[in-house]
DOBAFI-369866 format. One line per 2 residues: number of its first residue (from 1); for each residue x, z, y of N, C-alpha, C. Coordinates in steps of 0.1 Angstrom, whole numbers, plus 5000, padded with zeros to 4 digits. Atoms other than C-alpha are relative to their C-alpha. Example, Ala and Ser with C-alpha at 12.3 -4.5 7.8 and 13.67 -1.06 7.14 Angstrom:
<atoms>
1> 5009/5000/4988/5123/5078/4955/5009/5000/5012 | 4991/5000/4989/5137/5071/4989/4992/5008/5011
</atoms>
This chain:
<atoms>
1> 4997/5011/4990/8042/5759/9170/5005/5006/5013 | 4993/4995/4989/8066/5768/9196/4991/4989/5018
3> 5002/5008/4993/8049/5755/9228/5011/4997/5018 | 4994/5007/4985/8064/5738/9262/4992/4994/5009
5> 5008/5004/4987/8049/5736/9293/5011/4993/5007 | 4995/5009/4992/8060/5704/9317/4994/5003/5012
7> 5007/4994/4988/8055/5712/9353/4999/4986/5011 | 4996/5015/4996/8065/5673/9363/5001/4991/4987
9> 5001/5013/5005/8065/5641/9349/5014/5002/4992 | 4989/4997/5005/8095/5644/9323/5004/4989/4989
11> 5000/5011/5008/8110/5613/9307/4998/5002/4983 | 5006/4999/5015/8094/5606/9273/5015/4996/4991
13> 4989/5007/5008/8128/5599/9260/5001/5016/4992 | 4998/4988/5007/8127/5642/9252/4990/5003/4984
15> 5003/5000/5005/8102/5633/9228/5009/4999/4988 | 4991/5004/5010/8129/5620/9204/5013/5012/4999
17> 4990/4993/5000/8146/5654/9210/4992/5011/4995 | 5006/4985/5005/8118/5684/9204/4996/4996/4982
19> 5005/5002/5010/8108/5681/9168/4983/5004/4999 | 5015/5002/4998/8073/5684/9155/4996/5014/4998
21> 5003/4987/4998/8075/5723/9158/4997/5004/5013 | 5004/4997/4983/8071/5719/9194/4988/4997/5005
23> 5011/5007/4990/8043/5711/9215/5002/5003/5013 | 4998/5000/4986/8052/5697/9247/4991/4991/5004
25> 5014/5006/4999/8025/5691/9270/5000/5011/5015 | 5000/4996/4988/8017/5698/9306/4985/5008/5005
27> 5012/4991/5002/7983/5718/9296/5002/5013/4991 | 5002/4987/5003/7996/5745/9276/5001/5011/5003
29> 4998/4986/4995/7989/5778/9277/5014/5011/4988 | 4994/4986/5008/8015/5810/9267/5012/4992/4996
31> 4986/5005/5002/8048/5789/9269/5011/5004/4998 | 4989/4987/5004/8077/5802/9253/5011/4992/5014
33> 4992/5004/4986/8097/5775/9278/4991/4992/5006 | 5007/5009/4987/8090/5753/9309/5013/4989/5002
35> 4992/5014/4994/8106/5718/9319/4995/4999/5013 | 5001/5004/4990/8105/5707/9352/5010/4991/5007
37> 4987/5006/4989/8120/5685/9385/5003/5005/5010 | 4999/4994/4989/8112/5695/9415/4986/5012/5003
39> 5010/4987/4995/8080/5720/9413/5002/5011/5004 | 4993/4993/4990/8085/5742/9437/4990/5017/4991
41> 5005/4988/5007/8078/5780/9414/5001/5015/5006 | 5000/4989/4995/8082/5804/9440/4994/5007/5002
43> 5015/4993/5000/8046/5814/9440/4992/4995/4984 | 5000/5004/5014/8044/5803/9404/4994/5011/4992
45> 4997/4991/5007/8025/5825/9381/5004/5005/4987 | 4989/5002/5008/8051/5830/9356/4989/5008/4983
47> 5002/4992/5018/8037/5838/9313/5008/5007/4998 | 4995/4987/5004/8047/5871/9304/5012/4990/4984
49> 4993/5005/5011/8057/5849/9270/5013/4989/5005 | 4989/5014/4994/8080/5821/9290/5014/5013/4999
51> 4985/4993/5001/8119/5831/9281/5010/4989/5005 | 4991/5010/4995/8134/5802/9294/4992/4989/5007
53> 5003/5011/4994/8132/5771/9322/5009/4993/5000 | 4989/5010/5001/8152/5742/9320/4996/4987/5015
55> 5006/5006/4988/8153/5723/9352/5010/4987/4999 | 4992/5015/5004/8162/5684/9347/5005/4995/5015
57> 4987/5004/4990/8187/5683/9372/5007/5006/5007 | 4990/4988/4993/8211/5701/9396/5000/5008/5005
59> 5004/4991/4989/8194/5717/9422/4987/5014/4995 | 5010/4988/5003/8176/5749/9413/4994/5008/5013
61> 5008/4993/4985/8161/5758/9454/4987/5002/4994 | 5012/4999/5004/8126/5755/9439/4997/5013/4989
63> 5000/4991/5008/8131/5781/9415/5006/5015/5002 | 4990/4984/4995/8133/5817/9421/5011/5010/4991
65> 4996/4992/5013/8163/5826/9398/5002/5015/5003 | 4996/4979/4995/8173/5865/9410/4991/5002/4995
67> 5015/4993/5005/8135/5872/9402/4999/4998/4984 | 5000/5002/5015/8136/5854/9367/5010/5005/4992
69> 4991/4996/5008/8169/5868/9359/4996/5013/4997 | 5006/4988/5002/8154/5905/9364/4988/4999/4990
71> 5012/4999/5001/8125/5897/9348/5006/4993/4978 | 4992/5005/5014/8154/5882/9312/4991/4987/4999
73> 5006/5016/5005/8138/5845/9317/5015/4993/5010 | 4981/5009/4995/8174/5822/9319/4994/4985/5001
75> 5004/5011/4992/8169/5794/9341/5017/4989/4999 | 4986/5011/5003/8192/5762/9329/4999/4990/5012
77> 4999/5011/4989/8201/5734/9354/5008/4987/4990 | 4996/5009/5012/8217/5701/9339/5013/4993/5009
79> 4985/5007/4994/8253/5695/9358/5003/4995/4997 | 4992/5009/5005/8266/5665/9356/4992/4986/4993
81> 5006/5016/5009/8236/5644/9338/4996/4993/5015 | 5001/5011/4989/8228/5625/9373/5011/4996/5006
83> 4984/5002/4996/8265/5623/9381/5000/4987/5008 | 4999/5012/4994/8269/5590/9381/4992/4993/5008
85> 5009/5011/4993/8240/5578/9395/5000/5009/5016 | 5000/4994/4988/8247/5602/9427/5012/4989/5005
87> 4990/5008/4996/8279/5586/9427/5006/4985/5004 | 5006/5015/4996/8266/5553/9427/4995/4997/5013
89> 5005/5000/4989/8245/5558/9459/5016/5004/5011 | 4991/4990/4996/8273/5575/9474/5008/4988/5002
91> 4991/5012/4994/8297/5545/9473/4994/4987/5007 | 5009/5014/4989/8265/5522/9488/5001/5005/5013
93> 4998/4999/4987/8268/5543/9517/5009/5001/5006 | 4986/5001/4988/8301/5542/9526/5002/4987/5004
95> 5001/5016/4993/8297/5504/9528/4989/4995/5010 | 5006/5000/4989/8268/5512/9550/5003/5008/5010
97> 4991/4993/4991/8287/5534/9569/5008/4990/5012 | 4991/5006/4988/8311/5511/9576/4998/4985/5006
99> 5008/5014/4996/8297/5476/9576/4985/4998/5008 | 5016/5001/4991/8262/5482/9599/4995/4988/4992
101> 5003/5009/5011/8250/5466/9568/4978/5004/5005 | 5014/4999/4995/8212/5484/9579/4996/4996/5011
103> 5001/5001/4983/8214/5477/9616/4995/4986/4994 | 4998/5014/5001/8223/5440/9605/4984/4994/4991
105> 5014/5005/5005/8192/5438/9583/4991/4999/5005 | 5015/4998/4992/8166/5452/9605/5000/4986/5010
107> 5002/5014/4986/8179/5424/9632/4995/4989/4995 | 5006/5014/5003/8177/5395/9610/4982/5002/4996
109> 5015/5001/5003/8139/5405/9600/4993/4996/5012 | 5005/5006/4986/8133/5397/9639/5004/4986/5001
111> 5003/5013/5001/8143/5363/9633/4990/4991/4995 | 5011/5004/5006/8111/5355/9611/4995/4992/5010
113> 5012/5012/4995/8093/5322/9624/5009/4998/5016 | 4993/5015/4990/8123/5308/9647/5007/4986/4994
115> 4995/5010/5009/8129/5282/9623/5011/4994/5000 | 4990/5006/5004/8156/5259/9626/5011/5005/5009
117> 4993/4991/4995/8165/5280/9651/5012/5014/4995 | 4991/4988/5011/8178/5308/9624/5016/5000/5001
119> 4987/5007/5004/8210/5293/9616/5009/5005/5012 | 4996/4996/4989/8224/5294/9650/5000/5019/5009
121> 4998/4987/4995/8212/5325/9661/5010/5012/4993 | 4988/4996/5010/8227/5343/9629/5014/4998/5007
123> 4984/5002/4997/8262/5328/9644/5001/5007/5009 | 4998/4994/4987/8255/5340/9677/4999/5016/5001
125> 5002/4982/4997/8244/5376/9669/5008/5008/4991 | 4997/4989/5012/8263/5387/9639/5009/5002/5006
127> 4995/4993/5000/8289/5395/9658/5003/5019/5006 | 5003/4987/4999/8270/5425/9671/5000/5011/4990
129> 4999/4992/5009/8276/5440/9638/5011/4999/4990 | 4988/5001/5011/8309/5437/9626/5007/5014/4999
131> 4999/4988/5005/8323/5465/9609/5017/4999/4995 | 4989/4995/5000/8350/5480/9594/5003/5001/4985
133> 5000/4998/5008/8369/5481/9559/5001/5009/4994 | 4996/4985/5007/8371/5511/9540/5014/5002/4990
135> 4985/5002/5006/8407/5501/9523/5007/5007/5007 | 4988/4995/4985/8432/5525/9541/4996/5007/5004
137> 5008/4991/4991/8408/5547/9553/4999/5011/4992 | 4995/4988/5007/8409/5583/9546/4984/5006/4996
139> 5014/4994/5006/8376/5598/9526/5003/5013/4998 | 5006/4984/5002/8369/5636/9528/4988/5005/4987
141> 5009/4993/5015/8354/5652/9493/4999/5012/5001 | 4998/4987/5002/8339/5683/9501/4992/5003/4985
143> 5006/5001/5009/8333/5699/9470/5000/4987/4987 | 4991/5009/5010/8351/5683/9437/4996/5002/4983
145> 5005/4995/5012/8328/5692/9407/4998/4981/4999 | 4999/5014/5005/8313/5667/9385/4997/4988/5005
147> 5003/5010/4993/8297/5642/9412/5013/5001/5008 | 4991/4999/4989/8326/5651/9438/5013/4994/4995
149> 4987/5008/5008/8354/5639/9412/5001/4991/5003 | 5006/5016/5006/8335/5607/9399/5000/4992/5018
151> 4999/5010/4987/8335/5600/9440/5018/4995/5004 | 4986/5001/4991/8370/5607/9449/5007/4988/4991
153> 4996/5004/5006/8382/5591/9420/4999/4982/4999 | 5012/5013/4998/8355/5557/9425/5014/4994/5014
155> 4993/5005/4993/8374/5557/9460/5016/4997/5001 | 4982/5007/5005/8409/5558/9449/5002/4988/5001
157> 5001/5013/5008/8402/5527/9427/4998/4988/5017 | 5002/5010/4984/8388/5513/9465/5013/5000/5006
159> 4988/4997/4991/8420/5520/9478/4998/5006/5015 | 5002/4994/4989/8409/5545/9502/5008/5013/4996
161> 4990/4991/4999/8432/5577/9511/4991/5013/4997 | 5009/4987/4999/8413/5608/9497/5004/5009/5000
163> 4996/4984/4994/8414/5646/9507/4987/5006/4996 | 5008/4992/5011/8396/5669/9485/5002/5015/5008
165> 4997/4979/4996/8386/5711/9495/4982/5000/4993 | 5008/4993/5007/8367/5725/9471/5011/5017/4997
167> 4988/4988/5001/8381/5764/9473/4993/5006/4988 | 5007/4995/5012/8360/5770/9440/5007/4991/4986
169> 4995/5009/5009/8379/5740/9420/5006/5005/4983 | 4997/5000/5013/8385/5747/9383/5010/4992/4996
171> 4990/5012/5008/8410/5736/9361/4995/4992/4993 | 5006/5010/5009/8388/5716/9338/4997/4989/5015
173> 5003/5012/4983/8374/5698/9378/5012/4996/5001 | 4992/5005/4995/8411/5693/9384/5007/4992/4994
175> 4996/5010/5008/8418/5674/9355/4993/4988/4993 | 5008/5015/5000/8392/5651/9360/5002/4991/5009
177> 4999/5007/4990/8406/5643/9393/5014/4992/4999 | 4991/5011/5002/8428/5611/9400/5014/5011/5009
179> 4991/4985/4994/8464/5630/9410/5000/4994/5012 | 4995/5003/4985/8465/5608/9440/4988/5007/5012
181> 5007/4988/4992/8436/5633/9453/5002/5005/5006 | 4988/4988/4993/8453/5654/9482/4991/5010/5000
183> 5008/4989/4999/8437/5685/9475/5002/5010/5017 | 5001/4994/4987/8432/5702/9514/4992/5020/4996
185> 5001/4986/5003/8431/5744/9512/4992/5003/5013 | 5008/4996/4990/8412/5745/9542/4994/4988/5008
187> 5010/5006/4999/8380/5729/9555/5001/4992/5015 | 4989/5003/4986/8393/5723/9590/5007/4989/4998
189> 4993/5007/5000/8420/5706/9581/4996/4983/4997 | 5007/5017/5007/8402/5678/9557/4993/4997/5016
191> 5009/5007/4988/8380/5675/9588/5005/4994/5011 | 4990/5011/4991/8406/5665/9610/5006/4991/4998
193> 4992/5013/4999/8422/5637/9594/4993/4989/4992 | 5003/5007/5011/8397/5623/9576/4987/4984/5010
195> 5002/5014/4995/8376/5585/9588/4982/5002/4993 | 5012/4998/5007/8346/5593/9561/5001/5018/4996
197> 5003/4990/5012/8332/5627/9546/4985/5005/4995 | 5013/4994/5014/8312/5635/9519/4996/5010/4998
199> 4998/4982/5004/8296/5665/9509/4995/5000/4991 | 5001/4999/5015/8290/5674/9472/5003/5013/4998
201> 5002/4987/5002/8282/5715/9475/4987/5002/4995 | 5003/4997/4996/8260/5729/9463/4990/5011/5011
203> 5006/4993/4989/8232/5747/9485/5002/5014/4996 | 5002/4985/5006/8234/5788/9485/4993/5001/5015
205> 5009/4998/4988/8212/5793/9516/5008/5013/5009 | 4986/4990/4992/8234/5827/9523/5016/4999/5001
207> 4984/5003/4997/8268/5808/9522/5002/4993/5009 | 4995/5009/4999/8268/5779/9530/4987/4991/5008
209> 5011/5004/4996/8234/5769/9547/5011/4997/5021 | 4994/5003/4992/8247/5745/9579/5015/4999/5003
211> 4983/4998/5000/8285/5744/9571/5005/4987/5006 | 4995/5010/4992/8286/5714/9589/4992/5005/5013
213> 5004/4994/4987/8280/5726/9627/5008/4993/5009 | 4996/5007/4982/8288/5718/9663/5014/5002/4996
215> 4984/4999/5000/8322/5738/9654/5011/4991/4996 | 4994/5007/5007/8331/5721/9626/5001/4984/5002
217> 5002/5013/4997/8320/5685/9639/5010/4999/5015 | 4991/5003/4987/8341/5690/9673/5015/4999/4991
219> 4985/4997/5008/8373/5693/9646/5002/4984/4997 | 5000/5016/5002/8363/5657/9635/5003/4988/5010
221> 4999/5013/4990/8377/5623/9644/4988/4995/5007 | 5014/5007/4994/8357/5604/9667/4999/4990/4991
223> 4999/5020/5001/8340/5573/9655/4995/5011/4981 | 4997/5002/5013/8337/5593/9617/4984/5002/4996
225> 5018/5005/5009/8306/5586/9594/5004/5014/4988 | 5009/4991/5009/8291/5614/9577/4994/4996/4987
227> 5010/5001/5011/8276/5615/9544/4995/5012/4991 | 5007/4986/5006/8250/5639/9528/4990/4996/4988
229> 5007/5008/5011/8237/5630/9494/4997/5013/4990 | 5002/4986/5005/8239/5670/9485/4986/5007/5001
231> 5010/4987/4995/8213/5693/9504/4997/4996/5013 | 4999/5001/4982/8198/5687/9541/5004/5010/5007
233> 4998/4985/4997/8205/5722/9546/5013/5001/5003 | 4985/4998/4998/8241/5720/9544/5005/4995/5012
235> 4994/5006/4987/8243/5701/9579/4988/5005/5012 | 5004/4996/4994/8234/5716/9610/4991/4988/5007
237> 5006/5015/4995/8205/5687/9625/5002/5001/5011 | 4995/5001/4986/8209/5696/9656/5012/4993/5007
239> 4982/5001/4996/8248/5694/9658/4997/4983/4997 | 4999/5013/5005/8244/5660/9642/4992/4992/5010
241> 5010/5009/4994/8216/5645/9663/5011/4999/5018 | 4990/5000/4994/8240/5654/9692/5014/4993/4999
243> 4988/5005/5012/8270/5642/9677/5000/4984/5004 | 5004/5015/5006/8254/5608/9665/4997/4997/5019
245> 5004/5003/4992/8242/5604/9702/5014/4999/5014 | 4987/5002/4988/8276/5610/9724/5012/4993/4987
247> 4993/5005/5008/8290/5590/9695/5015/5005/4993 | 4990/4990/5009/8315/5619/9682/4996/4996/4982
249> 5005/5005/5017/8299/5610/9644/4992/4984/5004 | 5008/5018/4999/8292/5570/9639/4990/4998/4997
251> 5016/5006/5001/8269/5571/9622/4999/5016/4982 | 5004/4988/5007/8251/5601/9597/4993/4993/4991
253> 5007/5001/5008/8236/5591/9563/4999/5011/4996 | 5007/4994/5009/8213/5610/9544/4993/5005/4992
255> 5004/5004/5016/8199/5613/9512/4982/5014/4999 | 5009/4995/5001/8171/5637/9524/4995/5005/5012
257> 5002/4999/4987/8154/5632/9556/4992/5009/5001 | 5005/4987/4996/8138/5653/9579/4997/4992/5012
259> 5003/5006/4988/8113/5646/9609/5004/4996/5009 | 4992/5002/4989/8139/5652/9635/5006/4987/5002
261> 4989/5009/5008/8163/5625/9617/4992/4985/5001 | 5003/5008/5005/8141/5601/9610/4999/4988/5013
263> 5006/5014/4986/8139/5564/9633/5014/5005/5013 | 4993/4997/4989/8170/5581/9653/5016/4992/4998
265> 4982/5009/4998/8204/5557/9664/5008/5012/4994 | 4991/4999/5006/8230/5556/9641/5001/5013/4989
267> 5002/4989/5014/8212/5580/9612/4991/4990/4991 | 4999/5006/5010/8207/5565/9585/4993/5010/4985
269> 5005/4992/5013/8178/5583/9561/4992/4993/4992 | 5003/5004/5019/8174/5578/9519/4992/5009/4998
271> 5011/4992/5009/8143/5590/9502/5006/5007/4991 | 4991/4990/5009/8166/5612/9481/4999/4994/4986
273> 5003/5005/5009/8173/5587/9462/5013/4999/4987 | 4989/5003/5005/8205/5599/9450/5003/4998/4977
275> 5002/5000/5013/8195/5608/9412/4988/4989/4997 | 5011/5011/5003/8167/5582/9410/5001/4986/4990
277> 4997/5008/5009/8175/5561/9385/4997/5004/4985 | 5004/4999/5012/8161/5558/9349/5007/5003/4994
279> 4990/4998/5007/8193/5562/9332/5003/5017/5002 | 5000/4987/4995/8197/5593/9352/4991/5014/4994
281> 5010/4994/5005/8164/5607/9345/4997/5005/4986 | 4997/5001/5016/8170/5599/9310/5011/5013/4996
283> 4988/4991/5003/8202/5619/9309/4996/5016/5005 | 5005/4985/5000/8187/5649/9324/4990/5005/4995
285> 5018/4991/5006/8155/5654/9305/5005/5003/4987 | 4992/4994/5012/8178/5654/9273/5008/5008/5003
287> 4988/4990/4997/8203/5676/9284/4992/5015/5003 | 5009/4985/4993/8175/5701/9297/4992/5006/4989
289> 5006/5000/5016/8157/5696/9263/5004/5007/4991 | 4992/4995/5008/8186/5699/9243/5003/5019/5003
291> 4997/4986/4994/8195/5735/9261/4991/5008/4999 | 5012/4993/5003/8164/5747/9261/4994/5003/4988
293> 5008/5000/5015/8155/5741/9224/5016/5009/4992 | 4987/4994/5004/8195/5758/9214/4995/5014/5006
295> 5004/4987/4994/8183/5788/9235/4990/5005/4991 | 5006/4990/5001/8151/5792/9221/5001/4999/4979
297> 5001/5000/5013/8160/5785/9185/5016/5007/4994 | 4986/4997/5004/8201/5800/9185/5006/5014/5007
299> 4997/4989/4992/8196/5823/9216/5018/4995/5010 | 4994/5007/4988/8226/5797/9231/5000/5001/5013
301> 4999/5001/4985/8234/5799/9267/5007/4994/5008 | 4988/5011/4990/8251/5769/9283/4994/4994/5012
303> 5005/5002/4989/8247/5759/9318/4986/5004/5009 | 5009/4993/4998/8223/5787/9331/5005/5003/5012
305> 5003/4994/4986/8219/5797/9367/5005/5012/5006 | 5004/4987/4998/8213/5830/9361/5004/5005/4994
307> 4994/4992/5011/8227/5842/9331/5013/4994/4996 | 4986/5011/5004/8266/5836/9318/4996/4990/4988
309> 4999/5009/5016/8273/5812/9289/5002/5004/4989 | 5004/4991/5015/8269/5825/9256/5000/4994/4992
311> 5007/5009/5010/8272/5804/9228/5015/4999/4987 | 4994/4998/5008/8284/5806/9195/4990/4992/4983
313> 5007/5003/5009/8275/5789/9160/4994/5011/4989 | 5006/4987/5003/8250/5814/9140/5014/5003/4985
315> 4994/4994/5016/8273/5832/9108/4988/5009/4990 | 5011/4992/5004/8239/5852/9098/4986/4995/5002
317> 5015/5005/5004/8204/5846/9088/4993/5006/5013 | 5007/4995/4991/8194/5870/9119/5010/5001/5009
319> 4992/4998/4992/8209/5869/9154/4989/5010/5009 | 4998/4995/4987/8203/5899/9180/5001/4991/5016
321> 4992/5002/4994/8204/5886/9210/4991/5007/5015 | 5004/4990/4987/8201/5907/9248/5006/5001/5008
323> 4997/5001/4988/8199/5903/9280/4998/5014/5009 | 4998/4982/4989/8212/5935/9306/5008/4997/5009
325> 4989/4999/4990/8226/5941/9336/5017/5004/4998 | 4985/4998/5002/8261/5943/9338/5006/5017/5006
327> 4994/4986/4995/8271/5979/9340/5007/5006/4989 | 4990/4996/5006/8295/6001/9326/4995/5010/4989
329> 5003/4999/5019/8297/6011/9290/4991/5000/4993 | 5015/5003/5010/8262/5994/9280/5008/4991/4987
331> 4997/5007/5014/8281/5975/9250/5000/5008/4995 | 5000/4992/5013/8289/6008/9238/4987/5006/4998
333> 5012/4994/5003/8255/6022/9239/4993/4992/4993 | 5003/5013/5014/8243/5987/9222/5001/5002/4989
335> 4994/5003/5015/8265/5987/9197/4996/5012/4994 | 5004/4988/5007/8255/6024/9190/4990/5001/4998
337> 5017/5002/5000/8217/6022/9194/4995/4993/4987 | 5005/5007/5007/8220/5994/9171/5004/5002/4982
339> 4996/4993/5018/8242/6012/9142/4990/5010/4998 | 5009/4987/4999/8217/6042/9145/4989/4997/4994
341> 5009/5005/5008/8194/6018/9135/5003/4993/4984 | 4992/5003/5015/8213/6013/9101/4998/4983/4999
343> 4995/5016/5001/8220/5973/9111/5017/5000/5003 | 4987/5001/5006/8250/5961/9101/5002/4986/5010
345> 4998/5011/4989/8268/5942/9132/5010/4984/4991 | 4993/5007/5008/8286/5909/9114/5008/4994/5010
347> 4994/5006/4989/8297/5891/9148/4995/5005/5009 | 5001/4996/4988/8295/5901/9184/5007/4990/5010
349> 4996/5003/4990/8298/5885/9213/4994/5004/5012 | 5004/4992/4987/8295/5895/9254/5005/4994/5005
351> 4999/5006/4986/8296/5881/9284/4990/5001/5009 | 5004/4996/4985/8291/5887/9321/5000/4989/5011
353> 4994/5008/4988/8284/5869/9352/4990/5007/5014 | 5009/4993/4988/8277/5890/9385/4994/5013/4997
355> 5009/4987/5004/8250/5914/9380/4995/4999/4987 | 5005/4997/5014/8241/5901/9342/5006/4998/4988
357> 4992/5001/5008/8250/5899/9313/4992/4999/4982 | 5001/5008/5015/8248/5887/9275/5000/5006/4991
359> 4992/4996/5011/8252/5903/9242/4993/4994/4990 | 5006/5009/5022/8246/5883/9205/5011/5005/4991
361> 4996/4998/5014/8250/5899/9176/4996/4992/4991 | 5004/5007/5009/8246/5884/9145/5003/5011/4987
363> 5000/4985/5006/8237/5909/9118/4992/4996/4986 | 5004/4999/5016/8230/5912/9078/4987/4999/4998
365> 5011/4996/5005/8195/5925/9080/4990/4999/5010 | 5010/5003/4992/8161/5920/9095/4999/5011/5009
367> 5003/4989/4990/8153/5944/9125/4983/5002/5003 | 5012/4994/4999/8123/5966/9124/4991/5000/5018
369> 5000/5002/4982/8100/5964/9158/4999/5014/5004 | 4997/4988/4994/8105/6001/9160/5012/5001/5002
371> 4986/5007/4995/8144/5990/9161/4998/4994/5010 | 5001/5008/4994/8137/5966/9184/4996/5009/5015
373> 5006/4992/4987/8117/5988/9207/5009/5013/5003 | 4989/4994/5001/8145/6015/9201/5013/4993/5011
375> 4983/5007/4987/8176/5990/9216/4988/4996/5009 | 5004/5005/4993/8147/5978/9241/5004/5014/5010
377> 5000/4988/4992/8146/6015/9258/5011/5002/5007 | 4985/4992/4992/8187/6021/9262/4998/4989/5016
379> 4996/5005/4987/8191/6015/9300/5008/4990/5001 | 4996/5010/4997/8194/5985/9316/5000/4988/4991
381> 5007/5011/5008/8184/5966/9290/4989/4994/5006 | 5015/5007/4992/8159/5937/9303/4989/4994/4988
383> 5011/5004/5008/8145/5918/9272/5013/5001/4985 | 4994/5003/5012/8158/5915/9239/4991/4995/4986
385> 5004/5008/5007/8149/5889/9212/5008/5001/4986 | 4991/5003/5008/8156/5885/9175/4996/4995/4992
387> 5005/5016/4999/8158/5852/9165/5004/4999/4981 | 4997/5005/5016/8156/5841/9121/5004/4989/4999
</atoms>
């Protein structure tokens, strides 16, 4: 019985995905994987037996991958299953952006118990909150992956003018995007002509931590509405609370408040509610499931953190498969280590990303665990598994 430790509440829709070789359960001991949302594992103490985490959703801050990649435990994230439902929030606030659609609400709840008086006053006050359309108006997309598309693309259809800088953009991301997209090659520039912007990066704490700043916010039109449905990290609070106050930014939503933020003119903070939706939830606890159960039953590697992508359909009853640093001429020491042990390689594949790296064999014959402990030894090798 292969077990699975849950570290969060994980929609029971994965039930209809592990089979009855599994036991998932948020009391077991000696887990070969771990599910999770947001359990923060940085002081976590990790089973020697855990080879994989699958984290049901995009953000992997909670999780210390560098440490689990050293340590050969491949940490999945699930890009793209909350998409839509980010992208859904995402177009509520640009109509709260631009319509003082929250302002307008809190006012009329001060009407309660002027009775017939209501009516009238409504006439007389709403024009303290008239607003602005977003047709014509130019939307900033930082960051053009799978949420960042689904927005630029959402606003097109609005008939707003969008300007896209993602300097990471893919060809697969670019041919999900509408062509009337103006792709912008520098971050500056979008910031100067743009009426709304979005941000849809994610967080790397040594890149990109505060890339919205005093600098970059003095580049911006006056009067422009913010939006942050990404990371709170990614925007300097300071700059912004400044900003929002000499009315340089109209008004700042975002999706993941913070004490400074909170109850302050013309900010506008969401319980981080951007993935919050059942369908959402749904789509990421299968996708995290699914990856996770292909890893630990194929030795698969698709959308990992930490380790590249690796995935191939098995040709052999036994696959090899090993995780090593990426350094120079460990395939050929592999591949020799592993003839030495009179196995017969049938397929091979490798792959690298950064400092790690991949290799799945798929091979004729069972491997002895003096074999095993043999290719475990050659340097730079971290773990190696071999899967029937």
């Amino acid at each position: 019985m292969k077990k699975i430790l849950t570290l969060n509440a994980i929609s029971p829709v994965i039930n209809d995905v592990f089979d009855s070789t599994y036991n998932v359960a948020s009391d077991v001991e000696k887990p070969v994987g771990i599910m999770l949302r947001s359990f923060k594992m940085h002081d976590y103490n990790l089973d020697e037996n855990t080879i994989a985490i699958a984290r049901a959703g995009a953000g992997v801050n909670n999780i210390p991958i560098e440490d689990y990649a050293a340590k050969g435990v491949v940490v999945f994230n699930t890009p793209g299953a909350n998409a839509n439902a980010v992208k859904e929030l995402v177009l509520a606030t640009l109509f709260m952006g631009s319509r003082n659609i929250v302002s307008a609400i809190d006012w009329t709840k001060t009407l309660k118990g002027k009775g017939e008086e209501v009516g009238k006053l409504v006439e007389k006050g709403k024009a303290n909150f008239a607003g602005h359309e977003i047709m014509g108006k130019k939307l900033g997309v930082i960051g053009l992956g799978a949420i960042g598309a689904l927005v630029a693309n959402a606003a097109i259809e609005l008939g707003m003018d969008v300007h896209g800088y993602d300097p990471f953009l893919s060809v697969n991301a670019a041919l999900r995007l509408s062509a009337k997209v103006k792709i912008e090659k520098d971050l500056e520039e979008l910031a100067k002509v743009c009426d709304f912007i979005t941000i849809h990066i994610p967080y790397i704490p040594a890149q990109n931590k505060g890339i919205i700043n005093a600098g970059l916010i003095r580049k911006m039109r006056d009067g422009v509405v913010l939006i942050n449905c990404a990371r709170g990290e990614l925007v300097d609070n300071d700059a912004i609370l400044s900003a929002t106050k000499n009315g340089k930014v109209a008004k700042y939503i975002v999706d993941f408040p913070a004490d400074e933020l909170i109850g302050e003119e013309n900010i506008i903070c969401i319980p981080h509610l951007g993935a919050s939706t059942e369908e959402a939830e749904d789509n990421c606890a299968v996708m995290a499931a699914k990856q996770l159960i292909d890893y630990i039953e194929n030795g698969n590697i698709v959308n990992s953190v930490n380790y590249p992508t690796c995935a191939a359909p098995r040709t052999t009853a036994y696959r090899l498969v090993i995780l090593h640093k990426n350094t120079h001429n460990i395939l050929a020491q592999i591949t020799g280590t592993v003839g030495n042990e009179g196995i017969n390689i049938s397929n091979l594949i490798n792959q690298s990303k950064g400092d790690y790296a991949v290799t799945m064999l798929d091979i004729d014959n069972e491997v002895s665990e003096k074999a095993i402990e043999h290719i475990s030894k050659v340097e730079n090798i971290i773990k190696v598994r071999v899967i029937k």
